[in-house]
C-alpha positions as CSV (number, residue, x, y, z in Angstrom):
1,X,0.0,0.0,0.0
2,X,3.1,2.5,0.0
3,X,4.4,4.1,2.8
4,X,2.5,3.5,5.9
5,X,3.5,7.1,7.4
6,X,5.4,10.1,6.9
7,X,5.4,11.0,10.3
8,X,7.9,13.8,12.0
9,X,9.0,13.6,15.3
10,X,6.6,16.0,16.1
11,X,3.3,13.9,15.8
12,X,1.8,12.8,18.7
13,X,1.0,9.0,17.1
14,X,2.5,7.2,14.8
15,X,1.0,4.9,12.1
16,X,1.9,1.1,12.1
17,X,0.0,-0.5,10.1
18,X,-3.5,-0.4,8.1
19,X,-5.6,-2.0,5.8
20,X,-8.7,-3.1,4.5
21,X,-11.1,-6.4,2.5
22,X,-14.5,-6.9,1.3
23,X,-16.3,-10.0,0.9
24,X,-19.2,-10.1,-1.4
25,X,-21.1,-12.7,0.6
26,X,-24.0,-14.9,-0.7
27,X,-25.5,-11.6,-2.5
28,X,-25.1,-11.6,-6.4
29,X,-23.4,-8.6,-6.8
30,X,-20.2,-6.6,-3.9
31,X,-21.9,-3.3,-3.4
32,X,-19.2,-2.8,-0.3
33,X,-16.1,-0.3,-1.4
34,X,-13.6,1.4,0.5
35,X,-11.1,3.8,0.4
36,X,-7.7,3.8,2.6
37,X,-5.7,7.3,2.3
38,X,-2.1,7.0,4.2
39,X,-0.1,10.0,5.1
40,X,1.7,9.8,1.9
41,X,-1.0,9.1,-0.1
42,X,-2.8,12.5,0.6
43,X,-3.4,14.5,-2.0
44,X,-3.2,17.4,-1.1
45,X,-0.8,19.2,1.1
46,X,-1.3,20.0,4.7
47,X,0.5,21.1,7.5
48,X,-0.5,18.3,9.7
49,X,-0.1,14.3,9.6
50,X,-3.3,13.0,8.0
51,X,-4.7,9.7,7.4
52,X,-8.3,8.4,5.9
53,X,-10.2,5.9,6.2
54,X,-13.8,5.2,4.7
55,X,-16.1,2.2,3.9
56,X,-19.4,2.4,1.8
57,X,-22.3,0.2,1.6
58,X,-24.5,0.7,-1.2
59,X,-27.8,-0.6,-1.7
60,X,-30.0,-1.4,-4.7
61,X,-26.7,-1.1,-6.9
62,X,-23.0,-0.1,-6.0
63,X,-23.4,3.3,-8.3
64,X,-23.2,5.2,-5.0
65,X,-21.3,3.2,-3.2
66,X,-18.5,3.8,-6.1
67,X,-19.3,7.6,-6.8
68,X,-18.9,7.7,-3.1
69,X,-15.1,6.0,-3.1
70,X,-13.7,8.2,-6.1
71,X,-15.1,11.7,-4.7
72,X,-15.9,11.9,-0.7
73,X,-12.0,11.5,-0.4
74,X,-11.1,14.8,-2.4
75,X,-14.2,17.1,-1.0
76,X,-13.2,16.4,2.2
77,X,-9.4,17.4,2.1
78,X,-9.8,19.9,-0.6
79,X,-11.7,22.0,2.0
80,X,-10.3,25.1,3.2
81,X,-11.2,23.6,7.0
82,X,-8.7,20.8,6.9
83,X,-5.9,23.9,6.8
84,X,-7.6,25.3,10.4
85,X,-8.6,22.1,12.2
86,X,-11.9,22.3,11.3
87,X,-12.5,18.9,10.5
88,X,-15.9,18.5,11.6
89,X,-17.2,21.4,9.0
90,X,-15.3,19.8,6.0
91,X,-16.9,16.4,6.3
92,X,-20.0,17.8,6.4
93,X,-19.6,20.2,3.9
94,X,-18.2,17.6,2.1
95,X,-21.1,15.3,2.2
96,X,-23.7,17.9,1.0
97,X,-21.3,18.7,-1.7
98,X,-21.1,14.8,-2.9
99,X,-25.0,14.3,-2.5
100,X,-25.5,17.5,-5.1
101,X,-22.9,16.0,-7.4
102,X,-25.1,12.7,-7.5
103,X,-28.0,15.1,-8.1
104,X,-26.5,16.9,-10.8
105,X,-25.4,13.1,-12.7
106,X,-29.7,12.6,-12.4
107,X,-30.8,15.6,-13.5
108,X,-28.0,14.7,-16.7
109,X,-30.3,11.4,-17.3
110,X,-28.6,9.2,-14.8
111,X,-31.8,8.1,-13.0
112,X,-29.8,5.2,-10.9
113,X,-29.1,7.7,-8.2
114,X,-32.6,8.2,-7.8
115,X,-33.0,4.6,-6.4
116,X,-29.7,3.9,-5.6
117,X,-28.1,5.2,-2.0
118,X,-24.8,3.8,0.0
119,X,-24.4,4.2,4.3
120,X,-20.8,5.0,5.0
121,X,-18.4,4.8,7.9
122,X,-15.4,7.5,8.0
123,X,-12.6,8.3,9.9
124,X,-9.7,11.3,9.8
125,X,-7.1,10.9,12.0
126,X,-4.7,14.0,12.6
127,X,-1.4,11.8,13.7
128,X,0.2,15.2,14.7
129,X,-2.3,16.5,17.1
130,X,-3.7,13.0,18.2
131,X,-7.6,14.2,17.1
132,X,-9.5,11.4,15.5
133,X,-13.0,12.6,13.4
134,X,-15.8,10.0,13.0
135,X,-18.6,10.3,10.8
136,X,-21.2,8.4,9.7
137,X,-24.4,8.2,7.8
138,X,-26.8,4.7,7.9
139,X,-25.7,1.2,9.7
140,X,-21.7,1.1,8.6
141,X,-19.6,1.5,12.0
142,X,-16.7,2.9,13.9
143,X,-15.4,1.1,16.4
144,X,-12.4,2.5,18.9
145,X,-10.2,0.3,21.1
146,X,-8.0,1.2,23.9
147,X,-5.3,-0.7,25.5
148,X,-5.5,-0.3,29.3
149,X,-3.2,-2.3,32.0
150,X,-6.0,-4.9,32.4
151,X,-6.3,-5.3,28.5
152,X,-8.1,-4.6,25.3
153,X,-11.4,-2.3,25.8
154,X,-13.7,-1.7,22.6
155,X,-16.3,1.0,21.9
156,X,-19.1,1.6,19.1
157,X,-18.5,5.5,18.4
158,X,-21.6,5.4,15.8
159,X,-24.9,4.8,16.0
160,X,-27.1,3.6,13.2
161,X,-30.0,5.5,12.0
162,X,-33.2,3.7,12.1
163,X,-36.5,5.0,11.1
164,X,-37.6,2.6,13.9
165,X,-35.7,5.3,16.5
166,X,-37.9,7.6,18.3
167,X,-36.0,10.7,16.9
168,X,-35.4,9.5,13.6
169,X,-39.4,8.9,13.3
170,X,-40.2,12.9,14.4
171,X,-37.9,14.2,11.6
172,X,-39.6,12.2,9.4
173,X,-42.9,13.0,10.1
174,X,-41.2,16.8,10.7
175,X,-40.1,16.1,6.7
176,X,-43.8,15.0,5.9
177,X,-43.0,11.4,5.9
178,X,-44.5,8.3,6.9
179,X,-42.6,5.2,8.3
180,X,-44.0,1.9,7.1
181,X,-43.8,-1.7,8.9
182,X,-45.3,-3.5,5.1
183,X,-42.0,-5.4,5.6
184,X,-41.4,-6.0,9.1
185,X,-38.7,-3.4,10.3
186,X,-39.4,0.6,10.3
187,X,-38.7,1.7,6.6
188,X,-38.7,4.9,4.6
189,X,-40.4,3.5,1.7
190,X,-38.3,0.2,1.0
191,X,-35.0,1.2,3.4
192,X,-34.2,0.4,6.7
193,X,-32.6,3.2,7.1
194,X,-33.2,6.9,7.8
195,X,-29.5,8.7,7.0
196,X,-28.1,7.9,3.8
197,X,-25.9,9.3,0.7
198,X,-28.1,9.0,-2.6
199,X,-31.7,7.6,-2.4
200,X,-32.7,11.0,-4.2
201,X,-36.6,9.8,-4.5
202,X,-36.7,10.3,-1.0
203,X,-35.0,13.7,-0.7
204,X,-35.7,17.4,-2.1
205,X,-36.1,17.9,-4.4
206,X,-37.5,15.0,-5.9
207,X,-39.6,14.5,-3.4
208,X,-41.8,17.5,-4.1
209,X,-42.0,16.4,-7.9
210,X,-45.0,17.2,-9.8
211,X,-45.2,13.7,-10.4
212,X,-43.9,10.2,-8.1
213,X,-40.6,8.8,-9.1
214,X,-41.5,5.6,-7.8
215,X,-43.8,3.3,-5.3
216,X,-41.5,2.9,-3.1
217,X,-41.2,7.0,-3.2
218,X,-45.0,6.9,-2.5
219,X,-45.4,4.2,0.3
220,X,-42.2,7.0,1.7
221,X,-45.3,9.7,1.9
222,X,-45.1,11.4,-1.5
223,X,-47.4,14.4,-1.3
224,X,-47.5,16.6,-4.0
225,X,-49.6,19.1,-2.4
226,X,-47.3,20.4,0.2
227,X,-43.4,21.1,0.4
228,X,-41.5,18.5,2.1
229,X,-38.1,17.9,3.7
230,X,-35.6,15.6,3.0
231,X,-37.1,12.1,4.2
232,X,-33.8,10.3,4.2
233,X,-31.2,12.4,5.3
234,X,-27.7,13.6,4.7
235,X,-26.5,14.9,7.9
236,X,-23.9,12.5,9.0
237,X,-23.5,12.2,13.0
238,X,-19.6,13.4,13.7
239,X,-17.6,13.1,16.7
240,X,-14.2,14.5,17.6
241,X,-12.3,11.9,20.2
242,X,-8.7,13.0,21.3
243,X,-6.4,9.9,21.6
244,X,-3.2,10.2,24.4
245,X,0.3,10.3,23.1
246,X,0.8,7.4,25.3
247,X,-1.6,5.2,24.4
248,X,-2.2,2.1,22.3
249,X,-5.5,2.1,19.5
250,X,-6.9,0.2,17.2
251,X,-9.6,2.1,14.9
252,X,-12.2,-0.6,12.8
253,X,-14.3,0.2,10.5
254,X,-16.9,-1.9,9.2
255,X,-20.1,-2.3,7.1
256,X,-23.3,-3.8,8.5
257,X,-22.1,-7.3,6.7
258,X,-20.0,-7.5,9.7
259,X,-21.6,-6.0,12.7
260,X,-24.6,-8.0,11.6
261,X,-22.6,-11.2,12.2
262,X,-20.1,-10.4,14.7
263,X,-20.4,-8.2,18.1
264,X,-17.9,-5.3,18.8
265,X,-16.2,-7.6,21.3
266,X,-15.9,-10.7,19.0
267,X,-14.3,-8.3,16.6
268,X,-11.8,-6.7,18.6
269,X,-10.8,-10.1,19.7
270,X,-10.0,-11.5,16.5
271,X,-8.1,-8.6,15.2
272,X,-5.8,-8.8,18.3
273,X,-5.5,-12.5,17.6
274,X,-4.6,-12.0,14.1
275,X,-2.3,-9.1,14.6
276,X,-0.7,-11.4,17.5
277,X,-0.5,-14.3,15.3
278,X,1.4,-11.9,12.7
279,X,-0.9,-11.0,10.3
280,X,-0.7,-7.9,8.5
281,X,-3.4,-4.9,8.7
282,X,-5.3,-6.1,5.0
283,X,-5.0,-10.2,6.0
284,X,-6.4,-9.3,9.8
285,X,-9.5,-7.5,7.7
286,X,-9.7,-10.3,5.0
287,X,-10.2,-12.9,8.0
288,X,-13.0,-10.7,9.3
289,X,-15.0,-10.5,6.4
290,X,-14.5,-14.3,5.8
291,X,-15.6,-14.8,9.4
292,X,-18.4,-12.7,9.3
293,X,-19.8,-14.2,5.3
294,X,-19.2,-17.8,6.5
295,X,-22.9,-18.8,6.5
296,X,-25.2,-19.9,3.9
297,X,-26.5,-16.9,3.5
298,X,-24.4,-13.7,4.3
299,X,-24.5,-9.8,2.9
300,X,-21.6,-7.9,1.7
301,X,-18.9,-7.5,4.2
302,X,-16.1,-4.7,4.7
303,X,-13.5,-4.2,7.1
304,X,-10.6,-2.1,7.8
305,X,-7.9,-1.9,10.8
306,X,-5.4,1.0,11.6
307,X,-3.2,0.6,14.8
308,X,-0.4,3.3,16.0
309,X,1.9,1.2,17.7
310,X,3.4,-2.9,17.0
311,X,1.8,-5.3,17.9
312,X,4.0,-7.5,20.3
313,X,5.9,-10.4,17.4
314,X,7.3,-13.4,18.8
315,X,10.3,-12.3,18.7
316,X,9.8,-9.6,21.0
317,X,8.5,-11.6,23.6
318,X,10.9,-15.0,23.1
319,X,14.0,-15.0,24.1
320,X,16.4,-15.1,21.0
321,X,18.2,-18.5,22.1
322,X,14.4,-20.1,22.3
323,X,13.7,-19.1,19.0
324,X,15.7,-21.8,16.6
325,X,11.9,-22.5,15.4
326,X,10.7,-19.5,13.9
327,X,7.4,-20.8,13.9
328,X,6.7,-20.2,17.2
329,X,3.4,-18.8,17.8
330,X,1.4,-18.3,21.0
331,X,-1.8,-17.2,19.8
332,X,-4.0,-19.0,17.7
333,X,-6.7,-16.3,15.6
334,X,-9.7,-19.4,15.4
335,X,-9.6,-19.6,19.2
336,X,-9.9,-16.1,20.8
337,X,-9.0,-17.3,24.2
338,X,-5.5,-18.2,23.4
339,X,-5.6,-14.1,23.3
340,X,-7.0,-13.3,26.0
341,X,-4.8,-15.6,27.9
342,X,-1.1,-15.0,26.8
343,X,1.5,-17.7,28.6
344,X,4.0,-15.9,29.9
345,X,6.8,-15.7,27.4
346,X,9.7,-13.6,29.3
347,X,10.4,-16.4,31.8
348,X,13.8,-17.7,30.3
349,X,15.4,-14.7,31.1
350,X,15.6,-14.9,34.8
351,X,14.5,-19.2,34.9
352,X,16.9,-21.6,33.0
353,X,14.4,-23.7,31.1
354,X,11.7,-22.3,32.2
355,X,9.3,-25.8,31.2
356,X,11.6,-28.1,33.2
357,X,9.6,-29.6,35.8
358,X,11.2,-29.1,39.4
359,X,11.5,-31.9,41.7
360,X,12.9,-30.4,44.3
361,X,12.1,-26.6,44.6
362,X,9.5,-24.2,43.9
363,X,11.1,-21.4,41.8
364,X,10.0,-18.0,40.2
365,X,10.8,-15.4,38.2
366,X,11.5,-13.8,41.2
367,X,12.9,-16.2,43.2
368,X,15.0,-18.5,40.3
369,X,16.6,-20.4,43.3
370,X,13.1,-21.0,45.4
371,X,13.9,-20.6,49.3
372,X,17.1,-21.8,50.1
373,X,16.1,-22.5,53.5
374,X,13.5,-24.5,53.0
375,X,15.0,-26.1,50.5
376,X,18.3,-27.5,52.8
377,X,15.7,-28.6,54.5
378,X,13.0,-30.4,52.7
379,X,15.2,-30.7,49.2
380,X,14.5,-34.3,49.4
381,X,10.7,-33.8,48.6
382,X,9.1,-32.9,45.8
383,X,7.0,-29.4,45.6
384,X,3.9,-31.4,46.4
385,X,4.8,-33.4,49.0
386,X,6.6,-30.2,50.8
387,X,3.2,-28.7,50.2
388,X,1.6,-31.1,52.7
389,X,4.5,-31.5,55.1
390,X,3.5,-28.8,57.7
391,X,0.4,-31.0,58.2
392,X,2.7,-34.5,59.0
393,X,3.1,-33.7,62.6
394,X,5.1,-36.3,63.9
395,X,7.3,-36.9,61.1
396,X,5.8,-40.1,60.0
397,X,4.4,-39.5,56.3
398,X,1.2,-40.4,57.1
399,X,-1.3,-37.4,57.5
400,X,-4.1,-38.5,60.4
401,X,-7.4,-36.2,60.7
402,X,-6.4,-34.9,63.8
403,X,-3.4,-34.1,61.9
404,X,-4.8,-31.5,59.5
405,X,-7.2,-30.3,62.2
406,X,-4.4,-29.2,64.7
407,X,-2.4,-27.9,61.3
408,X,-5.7,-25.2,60.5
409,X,-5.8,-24.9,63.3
410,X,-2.5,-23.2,64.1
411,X,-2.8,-21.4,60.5
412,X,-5.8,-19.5,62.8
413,X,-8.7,-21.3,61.0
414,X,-11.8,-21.8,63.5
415,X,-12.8,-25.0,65.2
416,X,-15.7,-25.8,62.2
417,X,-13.4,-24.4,59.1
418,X,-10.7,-26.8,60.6
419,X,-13.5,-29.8,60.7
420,X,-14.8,-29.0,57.1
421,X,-10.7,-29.4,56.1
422,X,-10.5,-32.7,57.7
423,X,-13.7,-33.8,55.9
424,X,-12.8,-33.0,52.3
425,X,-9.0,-33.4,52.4
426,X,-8.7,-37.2,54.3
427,X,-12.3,-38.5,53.0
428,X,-11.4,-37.7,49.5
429,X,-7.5,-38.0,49.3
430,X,-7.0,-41.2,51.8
431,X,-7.7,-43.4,49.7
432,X,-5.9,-42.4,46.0
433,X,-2.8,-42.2,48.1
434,X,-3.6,-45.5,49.9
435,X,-3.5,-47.3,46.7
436,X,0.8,-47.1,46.8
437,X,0.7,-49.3,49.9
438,X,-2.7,-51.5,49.6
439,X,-5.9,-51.6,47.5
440,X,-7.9,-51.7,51.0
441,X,-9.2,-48.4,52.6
442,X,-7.2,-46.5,55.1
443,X,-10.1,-47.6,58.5
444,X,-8.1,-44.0,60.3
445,X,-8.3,-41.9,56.8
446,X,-4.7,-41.3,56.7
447,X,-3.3,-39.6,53.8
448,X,0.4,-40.8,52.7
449,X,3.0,-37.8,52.3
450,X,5.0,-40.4,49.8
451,X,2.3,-40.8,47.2
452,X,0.5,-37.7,47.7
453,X,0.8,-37.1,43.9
454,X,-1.9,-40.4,43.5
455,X,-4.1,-37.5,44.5
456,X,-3.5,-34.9,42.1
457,X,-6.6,-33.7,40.6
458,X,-7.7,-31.9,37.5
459,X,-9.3,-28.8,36.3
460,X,-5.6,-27.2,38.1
461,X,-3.4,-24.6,36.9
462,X,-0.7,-27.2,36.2
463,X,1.6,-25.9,38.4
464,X,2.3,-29.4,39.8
465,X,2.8,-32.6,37.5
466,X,1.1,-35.3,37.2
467,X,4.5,-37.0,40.3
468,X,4.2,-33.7,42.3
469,X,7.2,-31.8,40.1
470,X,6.7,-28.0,40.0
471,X,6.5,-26.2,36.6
472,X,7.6,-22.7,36.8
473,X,6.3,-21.7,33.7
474,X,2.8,-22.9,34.3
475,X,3.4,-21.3,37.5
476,X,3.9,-17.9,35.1
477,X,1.3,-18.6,33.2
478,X,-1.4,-18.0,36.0
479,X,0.3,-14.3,36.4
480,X,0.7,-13.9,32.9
481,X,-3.4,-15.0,31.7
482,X,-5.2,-13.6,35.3
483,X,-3.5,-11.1,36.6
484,X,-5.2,-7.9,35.2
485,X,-2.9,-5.2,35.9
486,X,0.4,-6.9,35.9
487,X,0.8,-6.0,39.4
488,X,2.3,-9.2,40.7
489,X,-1.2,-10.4,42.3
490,X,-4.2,-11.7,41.5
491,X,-7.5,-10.4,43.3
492,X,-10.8,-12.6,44.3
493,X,-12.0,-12.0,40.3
494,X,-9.8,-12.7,39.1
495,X,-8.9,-16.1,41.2
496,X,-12.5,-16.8,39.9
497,X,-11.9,-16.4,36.7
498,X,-8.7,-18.6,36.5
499,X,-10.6,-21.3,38.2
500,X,-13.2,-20.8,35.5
501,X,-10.7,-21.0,33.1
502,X,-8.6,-24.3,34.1
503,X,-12.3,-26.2,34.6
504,X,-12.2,-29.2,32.6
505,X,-15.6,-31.0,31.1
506,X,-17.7,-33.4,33.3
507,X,-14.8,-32.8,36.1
508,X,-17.4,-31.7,39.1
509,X,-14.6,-33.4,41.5
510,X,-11.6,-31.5,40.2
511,X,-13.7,-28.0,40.3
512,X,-14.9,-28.3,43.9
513,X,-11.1,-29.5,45.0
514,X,-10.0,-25.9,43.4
515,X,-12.6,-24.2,44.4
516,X,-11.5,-25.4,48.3
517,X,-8.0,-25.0,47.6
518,X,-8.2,-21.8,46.0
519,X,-10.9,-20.4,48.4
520,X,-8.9,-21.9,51.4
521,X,-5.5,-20.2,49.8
522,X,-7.6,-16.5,49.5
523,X,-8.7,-17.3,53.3
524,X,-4.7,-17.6,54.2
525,X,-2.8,-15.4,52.6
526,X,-4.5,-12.2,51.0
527,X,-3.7,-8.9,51.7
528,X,-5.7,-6.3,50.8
529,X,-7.9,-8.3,48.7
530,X,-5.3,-9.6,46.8
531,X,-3.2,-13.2,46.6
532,X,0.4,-11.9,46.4
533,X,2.6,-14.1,43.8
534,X,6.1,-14.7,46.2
535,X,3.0,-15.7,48.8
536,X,1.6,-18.1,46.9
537,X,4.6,-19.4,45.6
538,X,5.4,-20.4,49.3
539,X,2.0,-22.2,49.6
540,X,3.1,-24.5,46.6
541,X,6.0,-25.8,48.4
542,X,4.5,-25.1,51.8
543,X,7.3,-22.5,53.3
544,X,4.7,-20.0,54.0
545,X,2.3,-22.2,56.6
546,X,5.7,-22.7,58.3
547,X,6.1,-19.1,58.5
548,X,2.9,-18.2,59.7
549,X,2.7,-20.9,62.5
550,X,6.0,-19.0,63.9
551,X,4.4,-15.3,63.3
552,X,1.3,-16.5,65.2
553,X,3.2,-18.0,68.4
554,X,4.5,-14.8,68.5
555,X,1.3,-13.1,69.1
556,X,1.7,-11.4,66.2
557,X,-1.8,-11.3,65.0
558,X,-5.1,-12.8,66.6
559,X,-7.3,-15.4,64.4
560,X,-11.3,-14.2,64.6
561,X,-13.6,-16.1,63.0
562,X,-11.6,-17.5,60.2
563,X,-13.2,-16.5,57.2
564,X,-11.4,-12.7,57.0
565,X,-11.8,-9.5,59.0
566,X,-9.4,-7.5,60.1
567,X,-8.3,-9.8,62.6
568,X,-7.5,-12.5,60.2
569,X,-4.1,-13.8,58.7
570,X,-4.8,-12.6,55.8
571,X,-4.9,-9.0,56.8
572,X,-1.3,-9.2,58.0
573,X,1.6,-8.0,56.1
574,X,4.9,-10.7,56.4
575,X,7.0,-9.6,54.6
């Protein structure tokens, strides 16, 4: 497409990429066009950094639509309003101006424009000042999104005009029109919509002909014995939106062929999953408008995407000695989620082999060598049986009830929370970890430190594996997908929503086991509302119950009721 920018230092954002597609669906005939303008490409010149972006949607044929793409364009930026910053009054202007040139090619015997009309979407972004102009006339869209610290946020900046709305219907009646229901949805004569470029049968002054131009111009409220007003209008709705130097955006613009078929969320998400997966401005548009004319029956479809910054590559986020296979790809654009959930991919720069299962330490980013302590002295244990240590009270490897009573107990959990424990952790895991020794139930419920990972369960984070090894980079991974603001902790939410995500199918056993662990772990060791990632590292290889039994023999704190206050643990700052 050319140069994507000529951009000077002095411009607040910088173009990165854009581009546009149109699909032509099940319908007969593509009455979708668009027009892309980069900074280079303007034609005119102009003191500040311009860019254009337009789609059209004609109707009845793609005359309009056409006339619409080789003119808008020009009127627009050959206005002497671009040169002052008046940008709303030269797409206006410029609109009225492209609606009389149609008028003028029917009054030379070109009668198509009379029946003929196209909705458009438009946008002109000033790159130097940061101001970005929407307009828009019919059902073709704008949509704006904004990268904040918890993620991708999208918003519609158009609204479609309806004759169906309740102040779309008063101009019309204003206008001396009548909105019909003979097909189902409001409609000026035969459209569905109320704002529109062409149509001239519904629009002085052809509408206060001697004579009708048509039954559809009729059924519209064709009166020849008064003066009427435009029926279908030409006053696009415009808004001026100032984007921050510092942040990232992504501008779509689309025809109804895709917002039909698609909501603003479901598109946002599969641009940032293209544009992850590496797919250039025009491709991330093409897969759009394939996604959205995918069923049997499907209209026209447009799309076009302009972003000012990169979108993170692989090889930003991969460190260069993982990346001997350059088809490394974390995101995969037919499943959204992979998205919305990035692994974490900076690991290897402070963890050696980040996917290497420990089997004696619990290590982070953080902490690459785990606790040193603790490791001297439980290094002989895997992560998952040093999870479940502090509860082997007499040394024995075998876990009695009274056993993890006495251990919630001193954690500060109450008499009944402590009894609920005992219930769900020895009834449930006695017997898996039974199986190493004897097929024959455990009569005392014990639960057996040496095959503790017989009772590994799923719908997990995968932090552990499947012989009690821990995974640092699964360990990542839960910061990395569920932790919002990249804040090193993860809030109630969004525990909830991690647990959501791990949940396997027809797994009711492994959800309520996370849903206990999990709930038991919020319980423990928040602080302000918030699980704390060195904390929770300690509760996968236990250190931190060790270190709160000390704290609380030293009065430190006083254990209330055991499910939070003030008073509890979890209010308590360690370190």
């Amino acid at each position: 497409m050319g140069p994507l920018s000529s951009s000077t230092s002095d411009d607040k954002l910088t173009l990165k990429d854009a581009g546009g597609n149109s699909a032509q669906g099940s319908r007969p005939s593509q009455q979708d066009q668009y027009t892309i303008l980069l900074p280079a490409q303007i034609p005119f010149k102009t003191e500040k950094t311009l860019l254009f972006l337009g789609v059209y949607d004609g109707h009845v044929t793609s005359d309009v639509s056409l006339h619409a793409k080789q003119h808008l364009h020009r009127l627009i930026l050959e206005s002497p309003d671009i040169q002052t910053g008046n940008y709303e009054n030269a797409l206006e202007d410029a609109v009225q101006k492209e609606d009389q040139l149609l008028l003028d090619q029917f009054k030379a015997g070109n009668e198509v424009f009379g029946k003929s009309g196209s909705t458009f979407s438009l946008c002109l972004v000033d790159l130097t000042d940061g101001v970005l102009i929407v307009g828009n006339l019919g059902d073709s869209h704008v949509l704006l999104a904004e990268h904040y610290p918890t993620g991708w946020e999208v918003k519609r900046i158009t609204k479609a005009h309806k004759p169906g709305s309740d102040a779309e219907k008063e101009r019309i009646k204003e206008a001396g029109g009548v909105v019909n229901r003979e097909l189902g949805s409001p409609r000026i004569g035969a459209l569905n919509m109320s704002r529109a470029l062409g149509d001239l049968q519904y629009k002085a002054p052809l509408i206060n002909a001697d004579e009708p131009f048509s039954l559809e111009q009729e059924i519209a409220g064709f009166n020849p014995d008064k003066e009427q007003g435009d029926l279908l209008s030409n006053r696009p709705a415009i808004s001026r939106i100032e984007l921050k130097e510092d942040r990232k955006y992504i501008v779509i613009l689309t025809t109804d062929g895709v917002t039909d078929e698609m909501d603003d969320r479901r598109i946002l998400d599969r641009v940032v999953a293209h544009w992850n997966y590496g797919t250039q401005a025009e491709g991330v548009a093409g897969k759009i408008t394939t996604e959205a004319t995918g069923g049997p029956v499907s209209d026209n479809a447009t799309c076009k995407t302009a972003q000012n910054h990169k979108m993170p590559s692989i090889p930003d986020l991969i460190p260069e000695s993982d990346l001997n296979d350059p088809k490394i790809q974390t995101t995969a654009p037919n499943c959204p989620v992979t998205s919305e959930r990035p692994p974490a991919t900076s690991t290897a720069t402070s963890i050696p082999n980040p996917a290497v299962a420990r089997a004696n330490a619990a290590i982070s980013a953080d902490k690459p060598n785990g606790d040193a302590d603790h490791i001297a002295k439980y290094g002989d244990y895997t992560p998952l049986q040093q999870h479940v240590l502090f509860w082997d009270r007499d040394h024995d490897g075998q876990i009695y009830p009274l056993d993890t009573y006495n251990g919630f107990r001193e954690l500060g959990f109450n008499i009944l929370f402590s009894i609920l424990a005992v219930l769900i952790i020895n009834v449930n895991f006695s017997y898996p970890t039974r199986l190493a020794h004897s097929i024959i139930p455990d009569l005392w419920f014990r639960v057996y430190v040496d095959s503790i990972y017989k009772a590994k369960h799923g719908s997990d984070s995968g932090t552990y594996d499947p012989e009690g090894r821990f995974i640092p980079q699964h360990f990542e991974d839960m910061f990395a997908k569920y932790d919002g603001d990249q804040d090193g902790a993860l809030t109630l939410g969004e525990l909830f929503e991690m647990m959501h995500g791990n949940r396997c199918a027809a797994d009711p056993f492994g959800w309520g086991a996370a849903f206990f662990e999990w709930g038991t772990t919020w319980l423990l060791i928040q602080r302000d509302g918030r699980v704390y990632k060195e904390d929770l590292r300690g509760v996968y290889d236990g250190s931190i119950f060790w270190k709160i039994r000390e704290e609380r023999k030293k009065g430190g704190w006083k254990q209330g009721y055991g499910v939070g206050g003030d008073g509890f643990v979890g209010a308590v700052k360690m370190y």
